[in-house]
C-alpha positions as CSV (number, residue, x, y, z in Angstrom):
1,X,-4.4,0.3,6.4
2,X,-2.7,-1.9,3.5
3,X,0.6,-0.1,2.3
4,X,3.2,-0.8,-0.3
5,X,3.5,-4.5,1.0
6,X,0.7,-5.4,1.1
7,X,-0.6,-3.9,-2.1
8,X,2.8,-5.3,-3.8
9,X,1.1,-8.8,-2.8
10,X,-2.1,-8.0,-4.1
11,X,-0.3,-7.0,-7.2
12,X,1.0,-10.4,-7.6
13,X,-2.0,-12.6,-6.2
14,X,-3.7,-10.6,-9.4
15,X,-1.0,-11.3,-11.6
16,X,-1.1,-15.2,-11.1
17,X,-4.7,-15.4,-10.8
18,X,-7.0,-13.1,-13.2
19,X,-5.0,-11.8,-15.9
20,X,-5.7,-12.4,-19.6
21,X,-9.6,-14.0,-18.7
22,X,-11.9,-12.4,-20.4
23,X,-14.5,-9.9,-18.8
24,X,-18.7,-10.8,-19.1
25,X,-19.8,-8.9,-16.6
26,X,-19.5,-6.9,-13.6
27,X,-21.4,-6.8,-10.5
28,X,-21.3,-3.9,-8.0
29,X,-23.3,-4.9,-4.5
30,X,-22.3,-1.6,-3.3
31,X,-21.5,1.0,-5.2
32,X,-20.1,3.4,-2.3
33,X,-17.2,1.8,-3.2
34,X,-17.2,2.9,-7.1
35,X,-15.3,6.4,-7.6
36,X,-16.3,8.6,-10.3
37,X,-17.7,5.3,-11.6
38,X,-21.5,4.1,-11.8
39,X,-22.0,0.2,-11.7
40,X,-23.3,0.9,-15.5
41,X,-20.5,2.9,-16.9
42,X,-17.6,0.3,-14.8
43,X,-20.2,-2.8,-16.4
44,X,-19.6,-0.9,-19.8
45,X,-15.9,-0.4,-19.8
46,X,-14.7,-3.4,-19.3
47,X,-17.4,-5.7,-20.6
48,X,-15.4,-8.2,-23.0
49,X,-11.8,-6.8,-21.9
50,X,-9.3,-8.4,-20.4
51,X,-6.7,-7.5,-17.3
52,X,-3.3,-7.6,-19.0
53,X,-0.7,-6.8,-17.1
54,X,-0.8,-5.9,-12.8
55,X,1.0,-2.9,-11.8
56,X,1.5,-1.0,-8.8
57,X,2.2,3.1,-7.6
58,X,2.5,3.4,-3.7
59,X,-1.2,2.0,-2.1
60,X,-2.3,1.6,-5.6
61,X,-2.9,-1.3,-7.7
62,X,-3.8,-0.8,-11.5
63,X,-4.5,-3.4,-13.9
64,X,-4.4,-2.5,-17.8
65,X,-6.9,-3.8,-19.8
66,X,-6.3,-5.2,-23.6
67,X,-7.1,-2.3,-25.6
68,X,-7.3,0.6,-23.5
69,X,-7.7,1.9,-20.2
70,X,-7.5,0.4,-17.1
71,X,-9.0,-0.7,-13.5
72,X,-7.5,0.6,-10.3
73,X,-7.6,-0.6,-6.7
74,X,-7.4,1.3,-3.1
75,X,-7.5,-1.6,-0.8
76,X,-8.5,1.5,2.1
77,X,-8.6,-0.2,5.7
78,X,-9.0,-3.8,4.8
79,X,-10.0,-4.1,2.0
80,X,-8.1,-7.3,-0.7
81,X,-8.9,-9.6,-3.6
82,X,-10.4,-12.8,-3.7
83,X,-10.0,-15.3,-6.9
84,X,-12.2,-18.3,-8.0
85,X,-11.3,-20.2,-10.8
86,X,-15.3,-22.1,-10.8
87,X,-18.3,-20.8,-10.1
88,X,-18.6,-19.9,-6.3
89,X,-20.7,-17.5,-4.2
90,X,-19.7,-13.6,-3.6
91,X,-17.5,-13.7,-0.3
92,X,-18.9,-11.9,3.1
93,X,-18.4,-8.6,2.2
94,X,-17.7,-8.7,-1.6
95,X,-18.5,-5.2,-3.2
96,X,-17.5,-5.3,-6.7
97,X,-17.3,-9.0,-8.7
98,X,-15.8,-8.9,-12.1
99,X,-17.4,-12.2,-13.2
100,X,-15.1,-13.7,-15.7
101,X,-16.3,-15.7,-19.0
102,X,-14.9,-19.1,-18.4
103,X,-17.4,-19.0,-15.0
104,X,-14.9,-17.5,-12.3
105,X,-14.4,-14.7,-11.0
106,X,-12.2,-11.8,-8.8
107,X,-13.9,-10.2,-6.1
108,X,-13.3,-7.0,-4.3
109,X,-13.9,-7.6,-0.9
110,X,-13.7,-4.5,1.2
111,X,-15.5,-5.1,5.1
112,X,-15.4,-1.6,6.1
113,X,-16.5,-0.4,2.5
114,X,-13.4,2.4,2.5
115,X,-11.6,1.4,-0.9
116,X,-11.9,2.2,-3.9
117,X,-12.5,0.7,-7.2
118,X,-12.7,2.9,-10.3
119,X,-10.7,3.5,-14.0
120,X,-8.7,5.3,-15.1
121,X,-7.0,5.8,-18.7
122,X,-3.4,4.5,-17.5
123,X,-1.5,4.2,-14.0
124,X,0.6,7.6,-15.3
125,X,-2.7,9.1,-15.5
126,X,-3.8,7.8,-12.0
127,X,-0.9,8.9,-10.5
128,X,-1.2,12.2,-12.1
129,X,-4.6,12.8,-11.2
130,X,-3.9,12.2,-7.1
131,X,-0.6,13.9,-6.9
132,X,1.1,11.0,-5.8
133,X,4.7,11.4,-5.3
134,X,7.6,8.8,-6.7
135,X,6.8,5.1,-5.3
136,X,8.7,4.1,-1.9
137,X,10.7,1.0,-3.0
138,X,11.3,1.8,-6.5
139,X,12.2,5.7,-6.2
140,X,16.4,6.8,-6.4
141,X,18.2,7.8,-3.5
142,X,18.9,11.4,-5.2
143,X,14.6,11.7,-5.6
144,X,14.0,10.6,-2.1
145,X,16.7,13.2,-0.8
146,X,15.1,16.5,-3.0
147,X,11.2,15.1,-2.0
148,X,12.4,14.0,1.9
149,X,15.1,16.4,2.8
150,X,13.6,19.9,2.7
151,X,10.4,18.5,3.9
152,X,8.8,20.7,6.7
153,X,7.7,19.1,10.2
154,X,8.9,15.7,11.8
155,X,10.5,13.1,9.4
156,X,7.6,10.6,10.0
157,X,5.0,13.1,8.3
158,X,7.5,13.4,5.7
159,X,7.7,9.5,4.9
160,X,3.7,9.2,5.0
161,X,3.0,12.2,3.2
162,X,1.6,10.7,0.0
163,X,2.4,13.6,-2.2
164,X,5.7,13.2,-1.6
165,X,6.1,9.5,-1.4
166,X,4.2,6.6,-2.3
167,X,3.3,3.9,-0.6
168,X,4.1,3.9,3.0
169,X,1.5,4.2,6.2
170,X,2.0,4.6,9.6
171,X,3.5,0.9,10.2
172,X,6.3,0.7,7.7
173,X,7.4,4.3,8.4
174,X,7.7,3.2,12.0
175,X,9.2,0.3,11.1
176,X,11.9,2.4,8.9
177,X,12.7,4.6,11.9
178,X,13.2,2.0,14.0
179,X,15.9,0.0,11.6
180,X,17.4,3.4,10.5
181,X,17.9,4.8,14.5
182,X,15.9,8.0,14.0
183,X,13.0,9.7,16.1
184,X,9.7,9.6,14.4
185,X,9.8,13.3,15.6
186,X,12.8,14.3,14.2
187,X,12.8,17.5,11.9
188,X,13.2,16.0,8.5
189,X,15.0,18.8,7.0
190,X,17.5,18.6,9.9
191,X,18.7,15.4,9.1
192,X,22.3,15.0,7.8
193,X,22.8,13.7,4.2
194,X,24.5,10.5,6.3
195,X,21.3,9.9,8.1
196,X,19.4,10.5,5.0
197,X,21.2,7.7,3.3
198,X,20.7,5.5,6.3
199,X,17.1,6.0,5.8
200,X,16.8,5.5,2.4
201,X,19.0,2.0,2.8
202,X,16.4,0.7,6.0
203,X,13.2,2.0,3.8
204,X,14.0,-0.7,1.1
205,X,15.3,-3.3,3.2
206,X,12.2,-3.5,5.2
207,X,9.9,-3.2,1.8
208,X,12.0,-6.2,0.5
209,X,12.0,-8.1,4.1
210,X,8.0,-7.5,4.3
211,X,7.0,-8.2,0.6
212,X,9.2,-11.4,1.1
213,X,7.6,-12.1,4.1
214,X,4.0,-11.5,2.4
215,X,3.1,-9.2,4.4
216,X,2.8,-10.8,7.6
217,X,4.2,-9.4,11.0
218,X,4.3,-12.8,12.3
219,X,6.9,-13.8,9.0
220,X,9.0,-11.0,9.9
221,X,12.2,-10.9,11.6
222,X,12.6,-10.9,15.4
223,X,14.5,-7.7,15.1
224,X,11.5,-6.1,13.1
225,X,9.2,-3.4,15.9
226,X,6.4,-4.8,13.9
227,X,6.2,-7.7,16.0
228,X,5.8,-5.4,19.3
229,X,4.0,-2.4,19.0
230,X,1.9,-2.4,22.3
231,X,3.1,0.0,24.9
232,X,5.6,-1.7,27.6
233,X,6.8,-4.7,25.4
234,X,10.1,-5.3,25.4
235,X,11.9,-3.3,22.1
236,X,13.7,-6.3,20.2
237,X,16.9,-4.5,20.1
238,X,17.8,-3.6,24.2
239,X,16.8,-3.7,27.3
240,X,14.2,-0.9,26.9
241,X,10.8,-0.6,26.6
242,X,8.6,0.2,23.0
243,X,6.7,3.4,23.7
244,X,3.7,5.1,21.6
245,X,3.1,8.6,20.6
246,X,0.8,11.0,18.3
247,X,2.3,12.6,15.1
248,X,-0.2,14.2,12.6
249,X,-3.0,12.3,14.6
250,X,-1.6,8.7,13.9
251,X,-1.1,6.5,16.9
252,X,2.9,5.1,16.2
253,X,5.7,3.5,18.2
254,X,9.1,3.5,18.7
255,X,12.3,2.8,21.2
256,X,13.4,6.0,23.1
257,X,17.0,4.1,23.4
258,X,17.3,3.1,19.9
259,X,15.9,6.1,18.5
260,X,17.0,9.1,20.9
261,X,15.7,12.3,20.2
């Protein structure tokens, strides 16, 4: 599922691609897609508007329109979008085309149809409206300790849970672990204010490294467990082996050496 990286790259692919054009219409190919929205009513509110700015809260992406109001995106399992500056044909698997007046266009394309694509009145009211706790790579160390540190159950639920922090997914958090040296089992609350730190300092260097890197696991550093998170591979730190488990009924990885229990 796209987290904060990924959506942070959406963010700015919309940003230098479809702000500022003006609206004519919008077409919805399926509307399973639309939330609290019908094709009519999304056709109707931004008809004639423009995307002004692109922001972002956790897996979230919002664009502003001139006036008021706004568009968000939930990019679910695969879900990303798709520019043209000309006239061109929907892409395979296009949902929702906001078909722009000087003949382009931006295209939510979403394969497995498990995003979303709705409006809202402003990101404060979006975030407001799904409980969504303080976003992952711009929240304080002092937030992160009060919302992570008296957090119930293992310290990888505690990273994921949305409500309490938004943005990351079952990858990144791994990902954090591993740089930071903790178990993805660990009790959250039992962690020391040193080991909090440590985890708050790996949590935004790997955001920065992966939103640098675009995204891509391939782009990321050799010392990253992105890059091996099949059972048996080689961890990229020692001599050990990267092993999987089941926390909250996600599927993760880690090191058993570099992250001891």
């Amino acid at each position: 599922m796209p987290e904060l990286p990924d959506v942070e790259c959406q963010r700015r692919y919309l940003a230098a691609t479809s702000l500022h054009r003006t609206i004519e219409r919008v077409r919805v190919f399926d509307d399973r897609v639309l939330e609290g929205e019908t094709p009519a009513t999304l056709g109707r509110k931004v008809h004639a508007r423009r995307f002004e700015s692109s922001r972002r809260h956790g897996k979230w992406l919002v664009a502003p329109l001139d006036r008021r109001g706004a568009v968000g995106f939930h990019f679910g399992m695969t879900g990303r979008l798709e520019s043209h500056r000309a006239p061109a044909p929907p892409p395979a698997h296009g949902q929702v085309r906001f078909r722009f007046r000087d003949g382009g266009a931006l295209d939510y394309v979403a394969p497995r149809k498990l995003g979303v694509v709705r409006t809202a009145e402003s990101l404060v009211e979006l975030v407001e409206e799904k409980s969504l706790g303080p976003d992952a790579w711009t929240v304080s160390y002092d937030e992160f300790r009060a919302r992570i540190g008296p957090k119930r159950g293992t310290i990888k639920g505690a990273l994921t849970d949305q409500s309490a922090l938004a943005g990351l997914g079952n990858v990144y958090a791994d990902e954090i672990l591993f740089q930071a040296g903790i178990h993805p089992r660990a009790a959250a609350s039992h962690l020391s204010s040193d080991r909090l730190r440590t985890l708050f300092s790996a949590m935004h260097d790997v955001l920065r490294t992966a939103v640098a890197a675009r995204a891509d696991p391939e782009s990321m550093p050799d010392s990253y467990l992105l890059r091996r998170r099949s059972p048996g591979e080689p961890c990229p730190r020692c001599s050990g082996s990267v092993e999987t488990y089941q926390v909250g009924g996600r599927r993760g990885c880690y090191c058993p050496r570099c992250q001891p229990r």
